[in-house]
C-alpha positions in Angstrom: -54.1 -4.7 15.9 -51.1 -2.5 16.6 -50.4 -0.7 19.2 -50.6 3.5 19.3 -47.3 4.8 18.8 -46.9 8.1 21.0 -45.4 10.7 18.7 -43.2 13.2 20.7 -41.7 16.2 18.8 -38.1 16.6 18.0 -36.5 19.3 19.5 -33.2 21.1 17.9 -30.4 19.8 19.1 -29.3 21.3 22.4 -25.0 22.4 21.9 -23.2 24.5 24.1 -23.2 28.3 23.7 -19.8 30.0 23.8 -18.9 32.6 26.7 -20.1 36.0 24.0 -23.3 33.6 23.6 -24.1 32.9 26.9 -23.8 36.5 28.0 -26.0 37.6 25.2 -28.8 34.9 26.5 -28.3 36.5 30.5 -28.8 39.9 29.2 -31.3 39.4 26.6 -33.3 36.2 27.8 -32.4 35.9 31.8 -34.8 34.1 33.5 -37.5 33.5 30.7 -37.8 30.3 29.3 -41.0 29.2 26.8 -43.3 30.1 25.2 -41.0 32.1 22.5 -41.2 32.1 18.9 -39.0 32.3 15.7 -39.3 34.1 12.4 -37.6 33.2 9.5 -37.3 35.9 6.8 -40.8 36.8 5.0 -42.7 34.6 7.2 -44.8 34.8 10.3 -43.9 33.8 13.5 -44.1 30.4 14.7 -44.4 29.5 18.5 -42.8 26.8 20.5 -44.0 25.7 24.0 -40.4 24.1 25.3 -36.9 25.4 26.6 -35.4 28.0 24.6 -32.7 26.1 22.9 -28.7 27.1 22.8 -29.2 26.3 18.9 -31.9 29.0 18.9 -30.0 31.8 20.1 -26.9 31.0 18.0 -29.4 30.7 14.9 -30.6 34.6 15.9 -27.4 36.2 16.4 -25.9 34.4 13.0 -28.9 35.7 11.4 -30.7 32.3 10.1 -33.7 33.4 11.8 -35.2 36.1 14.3 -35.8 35.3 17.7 -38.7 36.6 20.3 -39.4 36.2 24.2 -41.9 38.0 26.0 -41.2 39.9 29.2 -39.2 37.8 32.4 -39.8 39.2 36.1 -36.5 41.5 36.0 -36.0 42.5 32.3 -32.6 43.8 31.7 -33.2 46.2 29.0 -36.3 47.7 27.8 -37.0 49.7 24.6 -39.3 52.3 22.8 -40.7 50.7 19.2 -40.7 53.9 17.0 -42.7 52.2 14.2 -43.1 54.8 10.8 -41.6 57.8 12.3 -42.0 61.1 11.3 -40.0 63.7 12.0 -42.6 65.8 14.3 -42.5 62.0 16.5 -38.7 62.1 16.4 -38.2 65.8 18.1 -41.2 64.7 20.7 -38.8 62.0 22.4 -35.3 64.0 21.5 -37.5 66.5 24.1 -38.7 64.2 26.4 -35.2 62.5 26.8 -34.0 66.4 26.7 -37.0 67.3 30.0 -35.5 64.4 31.8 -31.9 65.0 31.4 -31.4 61.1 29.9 -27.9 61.2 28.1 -26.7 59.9 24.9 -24.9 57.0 27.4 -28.1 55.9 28.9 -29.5 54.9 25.7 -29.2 52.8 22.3 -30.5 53.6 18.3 -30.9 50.1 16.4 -32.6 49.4 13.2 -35.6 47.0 12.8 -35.5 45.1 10.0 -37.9 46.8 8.5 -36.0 50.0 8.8 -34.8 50.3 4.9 -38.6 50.0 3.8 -40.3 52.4 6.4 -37.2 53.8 8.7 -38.7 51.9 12.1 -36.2 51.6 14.6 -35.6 51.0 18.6 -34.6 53.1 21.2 -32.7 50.6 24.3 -32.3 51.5 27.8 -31.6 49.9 31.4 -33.5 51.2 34.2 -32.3 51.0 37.9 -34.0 51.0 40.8 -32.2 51.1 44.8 -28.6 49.8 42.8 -30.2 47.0 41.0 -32.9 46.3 38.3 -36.9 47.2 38.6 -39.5 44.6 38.3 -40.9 44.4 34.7 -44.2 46.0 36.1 -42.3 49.3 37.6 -39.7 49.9 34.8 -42.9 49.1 32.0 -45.2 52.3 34.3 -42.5 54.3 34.4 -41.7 54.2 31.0 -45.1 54.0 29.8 -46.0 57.2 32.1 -43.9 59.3 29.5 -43.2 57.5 26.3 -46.0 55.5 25.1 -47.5 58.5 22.9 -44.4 58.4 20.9 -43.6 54.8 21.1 -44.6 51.0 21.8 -42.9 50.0 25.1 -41.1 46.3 24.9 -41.2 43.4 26.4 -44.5 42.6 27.3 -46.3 39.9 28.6 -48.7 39.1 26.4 -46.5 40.1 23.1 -43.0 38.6 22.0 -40.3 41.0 21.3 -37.4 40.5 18.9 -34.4 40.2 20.2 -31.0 42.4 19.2 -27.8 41.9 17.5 -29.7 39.4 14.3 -30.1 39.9 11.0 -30.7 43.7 9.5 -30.7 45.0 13.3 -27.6 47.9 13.2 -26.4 50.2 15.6 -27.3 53.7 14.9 -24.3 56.6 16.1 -25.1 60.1 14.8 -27.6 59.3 12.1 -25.2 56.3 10.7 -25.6 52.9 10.5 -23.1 50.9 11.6 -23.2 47.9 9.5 -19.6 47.0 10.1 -20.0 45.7 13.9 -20.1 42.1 14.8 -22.9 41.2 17.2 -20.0 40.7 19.8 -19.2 44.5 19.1 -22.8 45.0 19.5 -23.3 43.7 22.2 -20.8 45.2 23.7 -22.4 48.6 23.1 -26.0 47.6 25.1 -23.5 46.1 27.6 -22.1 49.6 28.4 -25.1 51.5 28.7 -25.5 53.8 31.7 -28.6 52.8 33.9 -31.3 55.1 34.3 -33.2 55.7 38.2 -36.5 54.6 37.3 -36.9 58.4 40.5 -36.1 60.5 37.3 -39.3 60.6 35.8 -41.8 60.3 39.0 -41.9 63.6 40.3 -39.7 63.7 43.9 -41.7 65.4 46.9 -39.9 66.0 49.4 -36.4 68.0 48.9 -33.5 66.1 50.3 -30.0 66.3 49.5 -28.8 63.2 47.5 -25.5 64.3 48.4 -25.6 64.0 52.2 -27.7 60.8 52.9 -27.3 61.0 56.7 -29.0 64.5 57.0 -32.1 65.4 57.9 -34.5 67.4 54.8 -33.4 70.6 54.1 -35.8 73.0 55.0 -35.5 76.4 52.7 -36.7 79.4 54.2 -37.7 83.2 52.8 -38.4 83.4 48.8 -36.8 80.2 48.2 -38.6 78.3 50.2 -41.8 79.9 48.6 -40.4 78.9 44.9 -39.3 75.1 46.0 -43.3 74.6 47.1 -45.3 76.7 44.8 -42.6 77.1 41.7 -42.4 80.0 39.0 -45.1 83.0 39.9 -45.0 85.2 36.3 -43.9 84.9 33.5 -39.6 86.5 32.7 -38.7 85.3 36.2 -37.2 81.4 35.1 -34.0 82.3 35.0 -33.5 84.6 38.1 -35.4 81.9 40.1 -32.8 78.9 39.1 -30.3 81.5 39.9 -32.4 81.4 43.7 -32.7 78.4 44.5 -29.2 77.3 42.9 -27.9 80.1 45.3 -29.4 78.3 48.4 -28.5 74.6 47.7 -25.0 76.1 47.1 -25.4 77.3 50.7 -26.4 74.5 51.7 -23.5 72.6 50.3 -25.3 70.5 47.9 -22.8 68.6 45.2 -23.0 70.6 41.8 -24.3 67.6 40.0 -27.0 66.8 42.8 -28.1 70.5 42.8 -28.1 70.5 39.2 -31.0 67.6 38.7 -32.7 69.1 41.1 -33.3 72.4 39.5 -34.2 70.5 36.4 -36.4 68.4 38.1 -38.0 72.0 39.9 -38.5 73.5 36.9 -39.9 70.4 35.2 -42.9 70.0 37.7 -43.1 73.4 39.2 -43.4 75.8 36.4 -46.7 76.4 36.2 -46.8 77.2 32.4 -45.0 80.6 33.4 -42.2 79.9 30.6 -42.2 80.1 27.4 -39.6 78.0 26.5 -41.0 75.5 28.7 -43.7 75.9 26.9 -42.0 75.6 23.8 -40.0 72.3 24.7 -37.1 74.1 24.8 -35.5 71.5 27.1 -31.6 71.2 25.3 -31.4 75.2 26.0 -33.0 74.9 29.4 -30.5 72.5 30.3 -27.5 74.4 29.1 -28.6 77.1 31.0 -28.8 75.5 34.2 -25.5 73.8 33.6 -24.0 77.4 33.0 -25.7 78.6 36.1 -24.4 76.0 38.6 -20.6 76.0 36.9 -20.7 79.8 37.3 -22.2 79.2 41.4 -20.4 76.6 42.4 -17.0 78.2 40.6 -16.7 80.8 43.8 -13.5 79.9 46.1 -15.5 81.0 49.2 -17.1 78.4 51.6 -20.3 77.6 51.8 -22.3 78.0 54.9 -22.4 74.5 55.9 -19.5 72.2 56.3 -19.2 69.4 53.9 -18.2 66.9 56.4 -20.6 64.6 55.3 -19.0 63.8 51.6 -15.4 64.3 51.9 -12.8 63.2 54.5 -9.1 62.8 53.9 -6.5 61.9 57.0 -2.7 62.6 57.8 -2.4 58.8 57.4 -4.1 59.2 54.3 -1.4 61.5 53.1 1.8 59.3 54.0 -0.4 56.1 52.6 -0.1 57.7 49.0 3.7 58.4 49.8 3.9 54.9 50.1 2.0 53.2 47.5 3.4 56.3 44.9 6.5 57.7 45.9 7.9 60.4 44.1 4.6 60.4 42.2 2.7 63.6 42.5 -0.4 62.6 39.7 -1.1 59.5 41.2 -0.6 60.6 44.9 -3.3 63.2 43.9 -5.7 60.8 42.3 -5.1 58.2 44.9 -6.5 61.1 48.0 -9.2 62.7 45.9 -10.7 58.6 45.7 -10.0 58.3 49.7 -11.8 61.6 50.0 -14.8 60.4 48.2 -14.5 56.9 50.0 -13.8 57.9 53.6 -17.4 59.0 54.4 -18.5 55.6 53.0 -16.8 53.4 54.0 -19.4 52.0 56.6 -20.7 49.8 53.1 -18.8 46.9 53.0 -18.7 48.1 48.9 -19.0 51.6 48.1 -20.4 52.2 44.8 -18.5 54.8 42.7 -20.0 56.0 39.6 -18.1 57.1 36.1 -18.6 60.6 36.8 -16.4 60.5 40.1 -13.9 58.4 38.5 -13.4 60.9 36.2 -12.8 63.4 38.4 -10.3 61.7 40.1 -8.5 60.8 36.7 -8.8 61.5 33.4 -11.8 59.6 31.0 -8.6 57.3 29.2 -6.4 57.2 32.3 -8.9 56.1 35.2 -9.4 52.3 34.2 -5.5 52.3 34.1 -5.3 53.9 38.1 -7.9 51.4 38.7 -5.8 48.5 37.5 -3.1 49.9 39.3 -4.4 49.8 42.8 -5.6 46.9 42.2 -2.1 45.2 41.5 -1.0 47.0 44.3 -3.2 45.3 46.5 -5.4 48.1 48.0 -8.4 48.3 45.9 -11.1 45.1 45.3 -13.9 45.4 42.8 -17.1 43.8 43.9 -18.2 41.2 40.9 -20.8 39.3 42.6 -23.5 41.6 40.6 -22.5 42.6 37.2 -24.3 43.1 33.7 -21.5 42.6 31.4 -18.2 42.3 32.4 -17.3 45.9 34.5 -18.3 46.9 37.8 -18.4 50.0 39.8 -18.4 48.6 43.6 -15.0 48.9 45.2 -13.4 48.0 48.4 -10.4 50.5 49.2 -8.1 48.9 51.7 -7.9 52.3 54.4 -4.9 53.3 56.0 -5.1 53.0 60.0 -3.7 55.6 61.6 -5.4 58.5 63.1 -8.6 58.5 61.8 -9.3 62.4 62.7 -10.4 64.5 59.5 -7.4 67.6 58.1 -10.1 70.5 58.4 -10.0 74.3 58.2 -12.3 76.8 60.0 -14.1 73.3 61.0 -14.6 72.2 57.0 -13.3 69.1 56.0 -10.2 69.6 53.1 -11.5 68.0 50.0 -8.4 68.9 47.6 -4.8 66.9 47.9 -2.3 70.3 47.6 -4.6 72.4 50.1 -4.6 69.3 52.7 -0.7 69.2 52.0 -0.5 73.0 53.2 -2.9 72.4 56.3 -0.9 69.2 57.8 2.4 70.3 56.8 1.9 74.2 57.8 2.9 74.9 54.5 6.5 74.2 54.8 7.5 73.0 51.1 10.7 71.4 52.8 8.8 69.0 55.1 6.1 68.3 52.5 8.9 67.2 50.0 10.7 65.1 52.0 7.0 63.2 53.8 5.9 62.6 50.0 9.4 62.2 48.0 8.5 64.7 46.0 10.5 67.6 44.3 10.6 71.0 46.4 10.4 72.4 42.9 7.0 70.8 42.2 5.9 71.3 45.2 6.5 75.1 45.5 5.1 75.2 41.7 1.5 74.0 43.2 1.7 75.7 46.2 3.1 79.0 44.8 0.9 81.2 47.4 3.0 79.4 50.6 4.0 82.5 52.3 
């Protein structure tokens, strides 16, 4: 009589995944591990109850087979299965993203296989909570809350989802399908995704200013206030109520961008069906409108009723610190106090976070990586990569000049621009402002042409 033989199963050989590879499994698999399941083409799924193996995820992104996980504790992407669209279900989420103001940058078109028989595709985004990701059950509600009439929200717990960049799974840019890109390049396209704050789609109730976090609540008073609480009160009056409350969170000094959502938000959740473009779904035209409304507002070169001392601070140190690090170098003397200005106030954080849309204020889209770089060689500027998805960052550490720490203010407001605090410190003499920055008189008087 033999003896049982106890048959274990063979597993794929383990091998070790390649830097792209590995970053692919953190974003894509994280901290999920078994059950998954494999599909090779024209067949079903087929479980498996062990380790996700390296040879499995190279296998999927070659495109030998497709592979599926279900939902970890901190996803890092989520998307919206648009199974047989139709073009009525297509202009219901273009509307929804359009209601709440989710760019082109916050989110990703790719093909399901299936796509060339019945046009299903996916719709990626990342969702951001407090500067980091949401749990799988608050990014799934939120989502749900506003999407799941139009599409299937993925991962789930109980069902697998196919993971990107395999086989017959393209990028779609403006209707095209970009077949040419590698999975690398692919990847490198979910990698660069802008998060979205899982606060834009709950409504907000209480009226706070984003922009001054240290303040108390604003509290609006008069016909504004009544608009902010009860919203729109007949119908023909949108427009001249934006224009309203706009007018007050101006006067309030309220960021244009800050004030901006916020009136998008108001309108959103507050117009009480007096709108008939609300109504309609009008939401790209709503939203041009308020953008024109709050560029024409906050274009006015008079002051607003209270100071902004909260957001901006620049120094006289400040000033002979970008003498230093740029002498003879107006642009970069510029862009070096309009980041202090925007860093001053928070610099309490041991790493401020600076989002894309204030580095490109302080230099151009192509040139600010470049400024970045260049600080950083010069020894004054740290990037915070203890927390990343992908390889960028946008938590910085500027090394503060630390001399008199007093703000250069006018009429007891805080300058904000680098030419007007040049005139206030230097009592607009062009001669000593060229020779405390190196810079040409000529340049100087060509900025400062108003200097008495």
């Amino acid at each position: 009589m033999t003896k049982s033989t106890l048959i274990v199963p063979k597993l794929p050989c383990q091998t070790v995944l390649t830097p792209a590879e590995r970053l692919f499994s953190q974003s894509f698999i994280r901290d999920f591990k078994s059950p998954h399941a494999r599909q090779n083409v024209g067949e079903s799924w087929k479980t498996y109850y062990h380790t996700i193996p390296d040879e499995f995820i190279k296998s999927h992104i070659s495109g030998d087979f497709w592979l599926g996980t279900k939902a970890c504790w901190y996803p890092t992407f989520y998307n919206l299965d648009v199974d047989n669209p139709t073009p009525e279900r297509i202009e219901q989420l273009e509307n929804t993203f359009d209601k709440y103001n989710i760019a082109g940058s916050q989110r990703i078109y790719l093909t399901s296989p299936s796509h060339a028989k019945s046009g299903n595709f996916r719709i990626y985004l990342r969702l951001e909570y407090n500067g980091t990701l949401p749990t799988f059950k608050l990014g799934t509600n939120v989502l749900s809350r506003v999407f799941s009439q139009n599409a299937e929200i993925y991962p789930q717990k109980r069902r697998k989802d196919r993971l990107p960049c395999g086989r017959d799974q393209h990028i779609i840019a403006d209707g095209v399908l970009l077949k040419h890109l590698t999975w690398q390049q692919e990847l490198h396209y979910f990698l660069k995704i802008d998060p979205i704050d899982v606060d834009v789609f709950p409504r907000v109730a209480t009226i706070t200013n984003p922009s001054q976090p240290t303040a108390a609540p604003i509290t609006p008073t008069g016909h504004a206030a009544n608009l902010l609480q009860n919203g729109l009160e007949k119908f023909g009056t949108r427009y001249e109520a934006q224009y309203e409350i706009l007018n007050f969170l101006w006067r309030s000094n309220w960021l244009p961008g800050d004030a901006a959502r916020e009136i998008k938000s108001w309108i959103r959740f507050k117009n009480n069906g007096f709108s008939d473009k609300v109504n309609q779904g009008l939401w790209r035209i709503i939203n041009a409108e308020i953008d024109r409304q709050v560029e024409s507002i906050w274009a006015r070169t008079a002051l607003s009723d209270t100071p902004n001392n909260l957001t901006s601070k620049i120094t006289a140190s400040d000033l002979l610190e970008a003498a230093k690090l740029f002498p003879a170098d107006a642009v970069n003397q510029k862009r070096y106090i309009s980041l202090v200005a925007y860093y001053r106030p928070r610099s309490h954080h041991v790493f401020v976070f600076i989002p894309y849309h204030v580095w490109y204020t302080i230099a151009d889209r192509n040139q600010y990586q470049h400024f970045v770089n260049k600080l950083e060689q010069l020894g004054v500027l740290e990037a915070n990569r203890s927390y990343q998805v992908g390889n960028f960052c946008r938590c910085f550490r500027l090394k503060l000049s630390t001399g008199d720490a007093s703000a250069i203010a006018q009429d007891g407001r805080n300058v904000t621009n680098y030419y007007d605090a040049l005139k206030a410190h230097f009592a607009s003499d062009p001669r000593l402002i060229s020779e405390a920055m190196k810079i040409d008189r000529t340049t100087i008087w060509r900025h400062l042409c108003k200097i008495p």
